[in-house]
C-alpha positions as CSV (number, residue, x, y, z in Angstrom):
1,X,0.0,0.0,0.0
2,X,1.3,3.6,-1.4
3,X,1.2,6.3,1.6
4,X,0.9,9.6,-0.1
5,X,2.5,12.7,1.6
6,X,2.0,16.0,1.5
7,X,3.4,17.7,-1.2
8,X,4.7,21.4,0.4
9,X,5.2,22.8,-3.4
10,X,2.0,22.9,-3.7
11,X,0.2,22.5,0.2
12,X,3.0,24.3,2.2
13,X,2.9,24.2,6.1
14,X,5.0,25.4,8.8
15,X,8.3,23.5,9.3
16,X,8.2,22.4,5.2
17,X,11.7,23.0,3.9
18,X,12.3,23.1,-0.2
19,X,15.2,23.8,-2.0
20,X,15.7,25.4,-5.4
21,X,19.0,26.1,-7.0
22,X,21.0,25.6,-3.4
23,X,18.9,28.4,-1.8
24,X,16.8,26.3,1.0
25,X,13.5,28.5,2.3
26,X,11.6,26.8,5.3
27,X,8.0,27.4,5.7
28,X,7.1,29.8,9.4
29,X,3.7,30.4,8.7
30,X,0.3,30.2,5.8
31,X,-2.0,32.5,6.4
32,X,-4.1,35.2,5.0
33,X,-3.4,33.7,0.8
34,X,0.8,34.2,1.7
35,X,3.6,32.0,2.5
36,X,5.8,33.4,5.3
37,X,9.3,31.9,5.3
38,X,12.6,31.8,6.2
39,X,16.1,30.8,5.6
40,X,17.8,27.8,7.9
41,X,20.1,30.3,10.5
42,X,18.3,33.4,9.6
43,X,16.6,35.6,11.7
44,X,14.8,37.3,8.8
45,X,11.1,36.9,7.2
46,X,9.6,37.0,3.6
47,X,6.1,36.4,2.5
48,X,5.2,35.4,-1.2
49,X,1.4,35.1,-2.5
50,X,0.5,31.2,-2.5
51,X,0.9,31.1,-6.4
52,X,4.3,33.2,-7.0
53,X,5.4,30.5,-3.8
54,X,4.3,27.4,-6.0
55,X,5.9,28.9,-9.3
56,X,9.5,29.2,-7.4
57,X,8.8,26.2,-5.7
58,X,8.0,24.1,-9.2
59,X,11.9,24.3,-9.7
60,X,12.9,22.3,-6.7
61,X,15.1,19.7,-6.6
62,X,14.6,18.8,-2.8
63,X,11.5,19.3,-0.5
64,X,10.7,18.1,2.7
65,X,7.4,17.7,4.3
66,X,7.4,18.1,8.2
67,X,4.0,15.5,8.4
């Protein structure tokens, strides 16, 4: 039996990590349409909109879901 997980390129939630081009961003926070998120050892905080998040995210050659 196939388990399917979450996919966070296209369901992101806080703790998902995903990687494009070397440049890692993990997920903080979803809320109001926007994707807050961060970089691993970095104190500071973007926000895309869900579909500009997905588009970026589409490159990725590693993702993690945190369950």
């Amino acid at each position: 039996m196939m388990v399917e997980q979450r996919d966070p390129r296209i369901d992101p939630q806080p703790g998902d990590s995903v990687t494009v081009d070397g440049e890692t961003r993990e997920v903080e926070a979803v809320r109001d349409g926007r994707i807050y998120y961060s970089w691993p050892g970095k104190i500071a905080v973007r926000s895309l909109f869900e579909a500009s998040w997905r588009s970026w995210a589409d490159k990725a050659s590693v993702w993690n879901a945190r369950a």
